[in-house]
N, C-alpha and C positions, 0 to 999 in steps of 0.2 A: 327278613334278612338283616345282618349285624353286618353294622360300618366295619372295617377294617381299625384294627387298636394301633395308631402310629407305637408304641411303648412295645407292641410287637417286635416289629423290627429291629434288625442288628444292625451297629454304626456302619458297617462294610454295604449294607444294604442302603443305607444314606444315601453315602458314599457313589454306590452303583448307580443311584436316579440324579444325584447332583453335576457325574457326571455325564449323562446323556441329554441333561436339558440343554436346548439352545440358546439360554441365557447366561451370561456371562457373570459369575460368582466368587464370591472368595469370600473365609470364614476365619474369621480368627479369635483367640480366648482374648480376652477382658484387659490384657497388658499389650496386645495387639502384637502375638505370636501367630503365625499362620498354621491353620490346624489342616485345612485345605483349600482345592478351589480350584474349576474345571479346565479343558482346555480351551475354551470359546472366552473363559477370564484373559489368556494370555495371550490368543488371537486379537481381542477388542483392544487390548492394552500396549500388542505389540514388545510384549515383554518375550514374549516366543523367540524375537527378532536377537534380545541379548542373551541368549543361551538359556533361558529359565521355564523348567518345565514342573510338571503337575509332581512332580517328585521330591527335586529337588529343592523346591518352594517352601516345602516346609518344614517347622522349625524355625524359618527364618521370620527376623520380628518386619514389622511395616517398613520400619526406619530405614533397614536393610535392604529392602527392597528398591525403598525409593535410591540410595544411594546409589546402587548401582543402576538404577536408571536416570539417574542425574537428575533427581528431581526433588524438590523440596515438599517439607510438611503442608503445606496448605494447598501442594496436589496430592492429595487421598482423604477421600471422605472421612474413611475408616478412623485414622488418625484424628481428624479434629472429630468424628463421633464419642472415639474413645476420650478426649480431651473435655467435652462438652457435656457428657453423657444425654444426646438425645440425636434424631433422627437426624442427618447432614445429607443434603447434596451438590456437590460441587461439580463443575466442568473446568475438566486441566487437557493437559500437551501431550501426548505418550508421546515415548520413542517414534522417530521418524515421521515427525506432526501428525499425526492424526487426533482426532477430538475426543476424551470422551466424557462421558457425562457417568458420575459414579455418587449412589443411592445407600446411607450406609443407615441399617438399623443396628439398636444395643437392645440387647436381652439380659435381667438382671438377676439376680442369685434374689432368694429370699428377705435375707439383711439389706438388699437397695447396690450391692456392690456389681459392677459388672460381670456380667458370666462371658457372654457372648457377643461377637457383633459379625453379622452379617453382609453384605456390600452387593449389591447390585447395579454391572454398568452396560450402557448403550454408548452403541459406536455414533458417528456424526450424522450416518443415515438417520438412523434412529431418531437424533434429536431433530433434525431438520421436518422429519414428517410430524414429530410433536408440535413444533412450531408452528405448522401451518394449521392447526387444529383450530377451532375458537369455542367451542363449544365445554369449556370450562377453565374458570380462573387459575388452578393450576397450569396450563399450557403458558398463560400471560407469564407466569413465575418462572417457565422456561423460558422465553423468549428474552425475560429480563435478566436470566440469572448469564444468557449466551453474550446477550450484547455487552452486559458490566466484564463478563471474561475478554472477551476481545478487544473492550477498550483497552483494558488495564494492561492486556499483551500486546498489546499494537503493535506498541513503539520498537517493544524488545523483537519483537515477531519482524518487525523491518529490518532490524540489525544484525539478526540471528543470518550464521552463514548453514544455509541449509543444505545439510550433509548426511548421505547414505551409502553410498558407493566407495568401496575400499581406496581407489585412485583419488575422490576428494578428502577423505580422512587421512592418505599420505601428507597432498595437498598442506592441508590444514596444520597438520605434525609439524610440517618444513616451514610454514608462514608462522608459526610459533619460536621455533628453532633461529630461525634469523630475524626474528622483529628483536632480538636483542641486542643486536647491531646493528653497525649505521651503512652496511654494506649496499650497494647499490643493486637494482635489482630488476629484471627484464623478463613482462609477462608475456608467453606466446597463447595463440588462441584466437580460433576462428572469431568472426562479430558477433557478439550475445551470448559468450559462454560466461559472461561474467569476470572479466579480469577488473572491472571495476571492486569489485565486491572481495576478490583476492588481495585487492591492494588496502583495502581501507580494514581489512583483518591483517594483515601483514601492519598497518600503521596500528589497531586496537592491542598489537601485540609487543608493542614497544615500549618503550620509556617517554617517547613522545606523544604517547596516546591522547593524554590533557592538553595536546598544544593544534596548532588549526592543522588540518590537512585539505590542501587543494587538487583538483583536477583539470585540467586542461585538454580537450581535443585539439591536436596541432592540426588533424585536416579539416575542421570543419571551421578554421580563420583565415581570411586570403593574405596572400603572403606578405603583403605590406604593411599589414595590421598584429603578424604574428609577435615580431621582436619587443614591440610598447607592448602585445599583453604578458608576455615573455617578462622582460627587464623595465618595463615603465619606460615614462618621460618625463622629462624638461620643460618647466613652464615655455610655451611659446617656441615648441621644437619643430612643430611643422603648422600649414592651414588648416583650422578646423580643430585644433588640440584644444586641452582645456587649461586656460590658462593658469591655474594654480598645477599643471602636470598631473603624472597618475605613478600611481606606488605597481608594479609590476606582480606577478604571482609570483616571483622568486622570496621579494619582500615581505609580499603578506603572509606568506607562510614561514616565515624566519622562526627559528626551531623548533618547524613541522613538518610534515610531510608533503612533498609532489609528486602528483604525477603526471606524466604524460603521455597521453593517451595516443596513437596513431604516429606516433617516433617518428616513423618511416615517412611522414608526408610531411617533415621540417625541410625549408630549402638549403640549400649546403652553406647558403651565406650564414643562413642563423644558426647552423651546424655548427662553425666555428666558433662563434659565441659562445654557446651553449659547449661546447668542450672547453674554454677559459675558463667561466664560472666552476665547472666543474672541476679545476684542477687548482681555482686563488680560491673558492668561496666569494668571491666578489662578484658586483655587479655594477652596470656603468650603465644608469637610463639613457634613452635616446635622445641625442640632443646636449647631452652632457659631457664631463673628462671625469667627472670625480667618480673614483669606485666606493661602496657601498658593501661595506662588510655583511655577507647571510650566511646562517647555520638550518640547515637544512636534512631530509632523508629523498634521495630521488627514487621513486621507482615509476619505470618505463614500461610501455605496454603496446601492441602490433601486430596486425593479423599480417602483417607481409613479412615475406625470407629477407632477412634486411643483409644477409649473407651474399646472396643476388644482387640486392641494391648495390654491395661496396663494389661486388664486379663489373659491376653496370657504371659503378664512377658518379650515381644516386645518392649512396651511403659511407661519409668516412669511418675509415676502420678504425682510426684512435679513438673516434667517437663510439663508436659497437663494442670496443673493448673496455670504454669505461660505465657506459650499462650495463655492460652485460658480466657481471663479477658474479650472480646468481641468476640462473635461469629456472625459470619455473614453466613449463607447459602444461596448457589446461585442455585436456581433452575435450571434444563435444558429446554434446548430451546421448546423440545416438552408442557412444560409445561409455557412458554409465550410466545404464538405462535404472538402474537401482535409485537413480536420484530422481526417475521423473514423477513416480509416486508421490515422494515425498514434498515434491514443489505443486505438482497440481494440488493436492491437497492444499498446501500453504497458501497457493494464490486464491482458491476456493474460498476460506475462511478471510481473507481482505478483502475482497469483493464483495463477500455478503456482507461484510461491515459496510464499506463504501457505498453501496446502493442501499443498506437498509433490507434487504432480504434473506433468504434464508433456502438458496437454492442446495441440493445435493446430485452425487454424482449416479446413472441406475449402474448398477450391477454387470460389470464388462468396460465398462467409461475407462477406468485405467488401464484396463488393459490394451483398449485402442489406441490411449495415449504411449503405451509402454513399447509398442513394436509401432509405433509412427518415427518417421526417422528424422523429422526437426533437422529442417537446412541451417532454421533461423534459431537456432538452439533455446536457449531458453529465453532469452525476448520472444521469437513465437509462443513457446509454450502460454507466458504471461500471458500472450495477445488473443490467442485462442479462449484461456481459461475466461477472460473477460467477456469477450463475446457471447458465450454461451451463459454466463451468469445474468447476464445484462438482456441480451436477445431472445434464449426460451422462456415463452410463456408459462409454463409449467415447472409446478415448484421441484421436479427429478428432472436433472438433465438426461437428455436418452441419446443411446448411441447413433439410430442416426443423424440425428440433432448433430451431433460435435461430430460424426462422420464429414456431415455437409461442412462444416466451419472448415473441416482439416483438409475437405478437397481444395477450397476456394484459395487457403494458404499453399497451400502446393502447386496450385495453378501460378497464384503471384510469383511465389519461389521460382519456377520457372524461368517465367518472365524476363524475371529481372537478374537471372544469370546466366541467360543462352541469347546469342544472336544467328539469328538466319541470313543466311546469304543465299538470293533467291538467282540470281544470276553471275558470268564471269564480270567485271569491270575492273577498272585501274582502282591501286589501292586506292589512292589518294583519293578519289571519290567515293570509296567502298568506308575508310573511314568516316569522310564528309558525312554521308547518309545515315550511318551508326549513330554520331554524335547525336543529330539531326532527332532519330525515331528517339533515342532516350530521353530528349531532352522533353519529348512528346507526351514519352509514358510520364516522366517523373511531373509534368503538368498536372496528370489525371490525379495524382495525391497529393502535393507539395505545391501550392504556389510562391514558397518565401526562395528567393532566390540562396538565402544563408541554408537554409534545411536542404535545399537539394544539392549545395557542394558538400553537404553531408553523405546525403545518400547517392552521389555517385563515386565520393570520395576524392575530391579534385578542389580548391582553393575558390571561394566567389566570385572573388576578381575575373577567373577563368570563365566562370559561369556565365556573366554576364557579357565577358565578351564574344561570347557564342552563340548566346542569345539573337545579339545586336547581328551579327554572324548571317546567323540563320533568318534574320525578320519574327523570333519568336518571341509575343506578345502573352501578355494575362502573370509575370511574376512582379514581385516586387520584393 
């Protein structure tokens, strides 16, 4: 019986087996024009995701390719194979973080000139289960060539505003649009959707970008302590200062950015303040007369209707109308769900840098993640993806694995946003005993007195006199 003659075969017949293999391919002549390359190429790559299909592909040179995937020459093998003339494998970014790892060979024309180069890539699964391999020095060469990618992306991979969903690519549009002015600016947005992360892209997109940008939580400092971290002091302005005084966050940041995180929990006295500044540019530490020239960009941030506040006689309105010259609101996660892919994946690849492992997600993981409805938007997400990187024994996370993680968060979620009232009584005791059981729960995770005016959202001055209140012992 006679082999099969490959020289047989017509290119269409190639063609037909390159594309039903399950391995993800692409082929291009010697100048690094793409001749073809199947659909499981543009699956692993995520190039599917920016309109580019098995058709349309080609013709088109590498270069091309990468630009519109916003990517540069030193992510595609092909290219530095073509550059090098010999065998390249690199791990880069595709579109909407995913990892991949891509294997490129050159095939040469007689004279030694390139004819061909071929590229074979694995998705993150893939490289993870190589990883855990030991049974030859090549795997070692993967493990090393993962962790030098990850180093060298770290930094950028922390900074990067991680964006899938058409509502944060509006987002993103309008935080570009206005960082070119010094307009004032007021983020809405459940806890943990990230207005932090809006703001400091809203400041990377300015002319101030080179200059400090600060943050502030106004609820998580008791009221007495807000205005010195606010505006500074005066050597020797009250007991316990520090006797050369302190430079305030309005100062430090002098032509940079602030922000202020939780607006809505500034008391009304420092409210007034905080609208002078805003309307001289001045600043007058505590304990002082002299005002103190700053140049500054403010943008504000609040998961409370501060609209309520002003009716409530909470929130001045001259002060809401000088935040609020741009509004920006940030959906939650439950509602772009096209973003949770792309961040479980991303916290995925920090974590196994962070621990030194090399964990992956099985088959269905995102998808449990992608219809879970995240109270705690993307802080849980983070806090989950941790867990399960850190906690499964086994190098594939499995669904019930991160099942159990997501009951246990939604149990807490619970928890910590419902109260029962088991009987009638008078308010006034009915609050009494509320305060009371919270202060019980937030014991079981928090003993710092300052982290739990955090997580109840109320001043520590408060805290602790509630404490003393109640006889409740063990914070500090």
């Amino acid at each position: 019986m006679s082999l099969l003659n490959p020289n047989s075969l017509e290119i269409e017949d190639w063609l037909s087996i390159l594309r039903e293999l399950n391995s993800a391919i692409i082929i291009t002549d010697g100048n690094g024009i793409i001749k073809c390359c199947n659909a499981e190429y543009l699956n692993v790559t995520r190039f599917n995701s920016l309109g580019v299909t098995c058709e349309n592909i080609v013709g088109l040179s590498m270069y091309e390719l990468l630009e519109i995937a916003g990517l540069s020459e030193k992510d595609s093998a092909v290219i530095l194979c073509m550059q090098q003339k010999k065998k390249v494998a690199e791990i880069f970014q595709a579109p909407l973080y995913k990892i991949v790892m891509s294997t490129a060979f050159p095939i040469f024309n007689e004279d030694g000139s390139l004819k061909l180069i071929y590229a074979i890539l694995q998705d993150e699964n893939t490289i993870f289960r190589l990883m855990s391999r030991t049974d030859g020095h090549d795997y070692d060469k993967i493990r090393d060539r993962y962790y030098r990618y990850l180093n060298e992306s770290n930094d950028e991979l922390k900074k990067n505003f991680i964006i899938a969903s058409d509502q944060l690519k509006q987002i993103a549009e309008q935080c570009h649009i206005i960082g070119t002015s010094d307009i004032s600016v007021l983020l809405l947005g459940e806890s943990g959707v990230g207005k932090d992360i809006i703001a400091k892209l809203i400041h990377s997109s300015s002319e101030r970008r080179d200059k400090p940008f600060f943050a502030l939580n106004c609820g998580a400092i008791s009221e007495n302590l807000i205005e010195s971290e606010l505006f500074g002091y005066a050597p020797g302005s009250f007991t316990g200062a520090n006797k050369a005084g302190k430079v305030g966050i309005f100062e430090s940041a002098n032509s940079g950015t602030i922000m202020l995180d939780e607006i809505g929990d500034l008391p009304l006295s420092t409210q007034v303040k905080l609208l002078r500044v805003l309307e001289n540019r001045q600043v007058i530490r505590v304990g002082s007369v002299r005002p103190i020239q700053v140049d500054f960009r403010l943008i504000s941030a609040t998961n409370k209707n501060l609209t309520e506040k002003v009716q409530n006689g909470e929130f001045r309105q001259d002060l809401l109308y000088r935040i609020n010259a741009f509004k920006i609101t940030i959906p939650p996660l439950r509602e772009r769900r096209q973003d949770i892919a792309a961040l479980a994946l991303h916290y995925l690849s920090l974590y196994n840098l962070k621990y030194k492992l090399y964990k992956n997600f099985q088959d269905g993981v995102i998808n449990e993640f992608i219809h879970y409805e995240w109270p705690g938007n993307i802080r849980e997400l983070k806090n989950v993806v941790e867990q399960a990187v850190v906690l499964c024994k086994k190098d594939t996370i499995d669904i019930d694995f991160v099942r159990a993680i997501l009951h246990e968060s939604s149990e807490a979620s619970d928890e910590n946003t419902h109260v029962s009232v088991k009987r009638i009584m008078p308010l006034k005791e009915a609050v009494a005993e509320t305060e009371k059981q919270l202060l019980e729960m937030v014991k079981q995770i928090e003993t710092s007195s300052y982290k739990a005016a955090k997580l109840l959202g109320i001043d520590q001055t408060t805290v602790l006199r509630k404490l003393k209140k109640y006889n409740i012992n063990g914070f500090h």
